[in-house]
Structure formats: C-alpha cells, structure tokens
Steps between C-alpha positions, in 0.01 A plus 500: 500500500166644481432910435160672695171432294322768319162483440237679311124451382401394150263696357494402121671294236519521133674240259545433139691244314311387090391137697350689805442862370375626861465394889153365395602245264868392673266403802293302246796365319630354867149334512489332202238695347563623156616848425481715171918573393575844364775665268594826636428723765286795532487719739185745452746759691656592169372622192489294237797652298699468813442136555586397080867663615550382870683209511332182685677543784386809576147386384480195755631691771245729475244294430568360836558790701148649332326162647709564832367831573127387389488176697634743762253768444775758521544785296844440319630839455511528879710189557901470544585241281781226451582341121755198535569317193849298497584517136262864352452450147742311334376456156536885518833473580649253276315726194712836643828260535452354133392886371823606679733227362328541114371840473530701807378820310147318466485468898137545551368824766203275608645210549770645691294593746268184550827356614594656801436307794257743655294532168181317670521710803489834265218361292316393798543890685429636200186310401348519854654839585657366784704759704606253794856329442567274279758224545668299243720207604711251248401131703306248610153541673629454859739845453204635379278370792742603784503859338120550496510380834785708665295799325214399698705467839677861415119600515311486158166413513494246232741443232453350071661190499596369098724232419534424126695426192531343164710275237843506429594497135788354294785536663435623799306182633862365509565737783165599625241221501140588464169457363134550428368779679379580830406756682400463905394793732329565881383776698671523810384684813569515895344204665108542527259260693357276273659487201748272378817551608897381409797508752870517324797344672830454312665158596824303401405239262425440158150545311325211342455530121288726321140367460436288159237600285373860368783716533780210488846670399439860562699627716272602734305205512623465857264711610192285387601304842364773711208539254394175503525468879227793486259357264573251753345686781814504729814284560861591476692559109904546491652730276905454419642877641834406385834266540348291838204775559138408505249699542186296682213633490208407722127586395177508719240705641585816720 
C-alpha cells in the first residue's frame, strides 16, 4: 500500500561528519578527490566557553543546521525547526547511570542537562534566538523528514531539518549500537520553480543498507542515502520508516 506524496523544495544543506566535515567536502569525498578530516565540531553560533561544555552531539547538529540555514540564505532565528537523533547523547547517559549507581550525590547539574533529548533544539533557539517551534523527535531521519514535511503541508513556510547523533559507550553499545559522529541537516520549503525538489511516499518494503564509508555505524548513517542521491543531482534514496516501512524518496528539479 502506498500513502499520498508530500513534497517540498530544497533550499540548503549542511553536513558534518570528522572524514567529510561539511557539504563541500562529502561531495568531494563521493568524487574521489581528497578532503582535509577534522576532530570536533564548531559551530561559530556559540561562544567559545559554550562550545568546550556542549557535548558533540549538540556541536555537529549545529554545525549542520548553521550550514543549513547559510546554504539556504535564511535567517535561522525565523525558522521552525525539527532535531531527530535516534539514540541523543549516550556517552552522557551512561556517565549519569554510573554517577547514579557509584555516587549519586556527585550527579553533575551540567551534564544533566546536555542529556535531555531536546538539548540541541534548546541550544540551537537559544544561540540563534529562534522564537518559531522547535521539535525534538527520538528516531530515525525519515520520522524526522515526514514531520518537517507535514509542518510544511499544515502551512509553514519552510521548516530546519537536523538529523544527528553520536557513539555509544561501554555498555550501552550492547543495547544501542552506534558510532562516530554525524550530523545531517536541509532547509525545507513549499515547492518553488526551479529549485531542486524531493517527493516523500511511504511504501511497504524494506530499505537497503546504510551507505559504507564516512559515517558507517552511526545510527543515522541511513540518511547519507538521501544525501548522496543529492550530491548526486537527483535520483531516488530509501530510508527504513520502521518494521516493513520505507520511506522513498525521489529527488529532481521542480
């Protein structure tokens, strides 16, 4: 059974993983040309006290969504946005489950509240001074997709698309397998005339595997399918939605 297609107009992309630290250099990377790695994210949105305490997921996510709204040549306090990450920050949460097992007087304020699920969505409003919603959804990409684009069909303009997240620690790989770190995002807006342009429909099925290569074992390395079918120029990715979901997604030029 197929559901109605959504579609929407891209209007910018950011993406940073340490092999391919932005949309510039993946695109290079898929070419064979050679690209300088990096250690950490950035993001010149936050001052530089603020970025020695973030934790990287917060830092690659915004990173992204920073490149997102430039590439886009939007202002980002004036977007609604969506943050999906399918794990948040584990290594912050095995460090609060081992302080509460050992110590739990020693629980830390700050880290406490890096790991919240919605902690890159509040550093993100608060760096940019966003006032718009902000949406923060435990998943894979393709949840977060079909949000930012049922926000558009309820009527937003355009919507902050960021899909990211991180390594799993110790322990909790046993239960929660992921690595590296990536961070993914796109500007979404109603369809425009010209630019390029992606049309959703969610189908039975299952999704092929994950792309090999820069982001292999993160847990949102799925979504590298859609990004490389943009570097691409246009062509159709699949991203897994669930037990016999996929979401296909077909690019092109509106």
């Amino acid at each position: 059974m197929t559901a109605p297609a959504l579609a929407a107009s891209i209007e910018g992309v950011g993406l940073w993983t340490p092999h391919a630290p932005s949309w510039e250099a993946y695109r290079a990377l898929l070419e064979g040309r050679p690209v300088d790695a990096a250690s950490r994210p950035a993001p010149a949105l936050l001052p530089a006290n603020e970025r020695r305490r973030a934790p990287d997921t917060v830092l690659v996510a915004l990173e992204a969504a920073q490149a997102a709204c430039a590439d886009a040549g939007r202002d980002p306090s004036t977007l609604p946005s969506v943050f999906v990450s399918t794990y948040g920050d584990l290594a912050i949460t095995e460090n609060l489950c081992q302080t509460l097992a050992t110590a739990p007087l020693d629980l830390s304020p700050t880290r406490f509240h890096n790991s919240v699920h919605n902690a890159a969505a509040g550093y993100w409003t608060i760096g940019t001074g966003a006032m718009a919603p902000a949406t923060a959804i435990s998943a894979g990409f393709a949840m977060g997709l079909l949000e930012a684009m049922a926000q558009l069909a309820c009527g937003a303009g355009a919507v902050l698309l960021v899909g990211y997240d991180g390594s799993a620690p110790g322990l909790l790989r046993q239960v929660a397998p992921t690595e590296g770190l990536l961070g993914g995002a796109l500007v979404l807006a109603t369809p425009m005339p010209g630019r390029p342009r992606m049309s959703l429909s969610l189908v039975d099925g299952d999704a092929p595997p994950a792309p090999h290569g820069v982001a292999a074992g993160n847990a949102m390395a799925p979504m590298l399918a859609l990004f490389e079918a943009l570097a691409r120029g246009g062509g159709v990715a699949q991203l897994p939605a669930g037990p016999g979901q996929v979401l296909r997604v077909e690019l092109g030029r509106g």
